[in-house]
N, C-alpha and C positions, 0 to 999 in steps of 0.2 A: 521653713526657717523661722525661728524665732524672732521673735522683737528684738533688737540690739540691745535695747536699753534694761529689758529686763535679763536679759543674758551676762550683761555687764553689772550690771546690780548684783545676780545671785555670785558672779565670781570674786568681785567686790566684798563681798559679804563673806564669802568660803574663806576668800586667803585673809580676808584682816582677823576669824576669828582662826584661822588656824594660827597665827601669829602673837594671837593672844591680846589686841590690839581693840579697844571701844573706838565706837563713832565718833567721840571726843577726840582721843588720837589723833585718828584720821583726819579729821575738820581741824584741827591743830596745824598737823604741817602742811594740809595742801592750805591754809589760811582762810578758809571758808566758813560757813556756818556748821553745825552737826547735823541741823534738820538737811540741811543739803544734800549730808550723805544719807541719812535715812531714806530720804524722799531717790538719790540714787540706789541703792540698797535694793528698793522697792519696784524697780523700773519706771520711777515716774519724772525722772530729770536725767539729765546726760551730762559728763562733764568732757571738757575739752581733752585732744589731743596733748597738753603739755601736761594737764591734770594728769591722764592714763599713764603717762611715761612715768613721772613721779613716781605714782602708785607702784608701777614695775619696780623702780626702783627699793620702795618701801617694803614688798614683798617678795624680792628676790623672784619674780616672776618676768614673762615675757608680757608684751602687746597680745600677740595670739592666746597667754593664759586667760587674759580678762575679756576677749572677742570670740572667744572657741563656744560654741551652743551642744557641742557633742562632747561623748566621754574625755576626762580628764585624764589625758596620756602623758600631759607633759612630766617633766622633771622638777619643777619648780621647789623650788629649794626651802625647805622648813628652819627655822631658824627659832632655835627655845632660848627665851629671855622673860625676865619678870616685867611686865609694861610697866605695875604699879609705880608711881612717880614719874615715869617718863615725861621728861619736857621737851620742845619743839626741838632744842637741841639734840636733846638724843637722839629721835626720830631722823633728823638730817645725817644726823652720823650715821645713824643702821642706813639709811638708803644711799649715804656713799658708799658703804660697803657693799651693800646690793647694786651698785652702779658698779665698782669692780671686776664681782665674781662676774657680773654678765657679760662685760669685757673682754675677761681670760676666755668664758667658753666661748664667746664668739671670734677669737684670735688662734682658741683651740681648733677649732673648727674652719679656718681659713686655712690652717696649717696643715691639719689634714686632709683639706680638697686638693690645694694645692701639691700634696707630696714634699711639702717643707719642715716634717712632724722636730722634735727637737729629741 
């Protein structure tokens, strides 16, 4: 098994550039420094559990996308926007919306174990 922290670093680092998104960014809305997330990025700091939720939300990903050490099966959803200018504002906005969509499919998917599909 890998180190968590570097595991979480390199996924850290996958989805914020698949998202189009700098260290700045990210040190923007979770309100932290940039070296923070570098030094995260790199596996060499961890951030807390409410930090990773955020994150989910910022990249339309799960918990398990930024904790998984093996191949990348998820779904996790790509979302194309121009970051440049993005302010803290913005970034809040994208990840209520990524707090939604993971809502729906996790409501989708009660509804289907359940046999209560619509």
């Amino acid at each position: 098994m890998a180190n968590i922290n570097a595991t979480v670093g390199a996924n850290v680092k996958r989805l914020r550039k698949r998202g189009g998104l700098t260290q700045e960014h990210v040190a923007q809305y979770l309100g932290i420094d940039q070296t923070l997330v570098s030094k995260v990025e790199a596996g060499q700091r961890s951030l807390g559990v409410a930090s990773l939720e955020r994150l989910c939300d910022l990249f339309f990903c799960t918990l398990d996308d930024l904790l998984d050490d093996g191949p990348q099966t998820s779904e996790a959803k790509a979302v194309a926007f121009r970051a440049d200018g993005f302010g803290v504002d913005d970034l809040q906005a994208l990840a209520a919306i990524g707090r939604i969509v993971r809502n729906l499919e996790d409501l989708a998917a009660l509804e289907k174990a359940t046999g209560h599909e619509a």
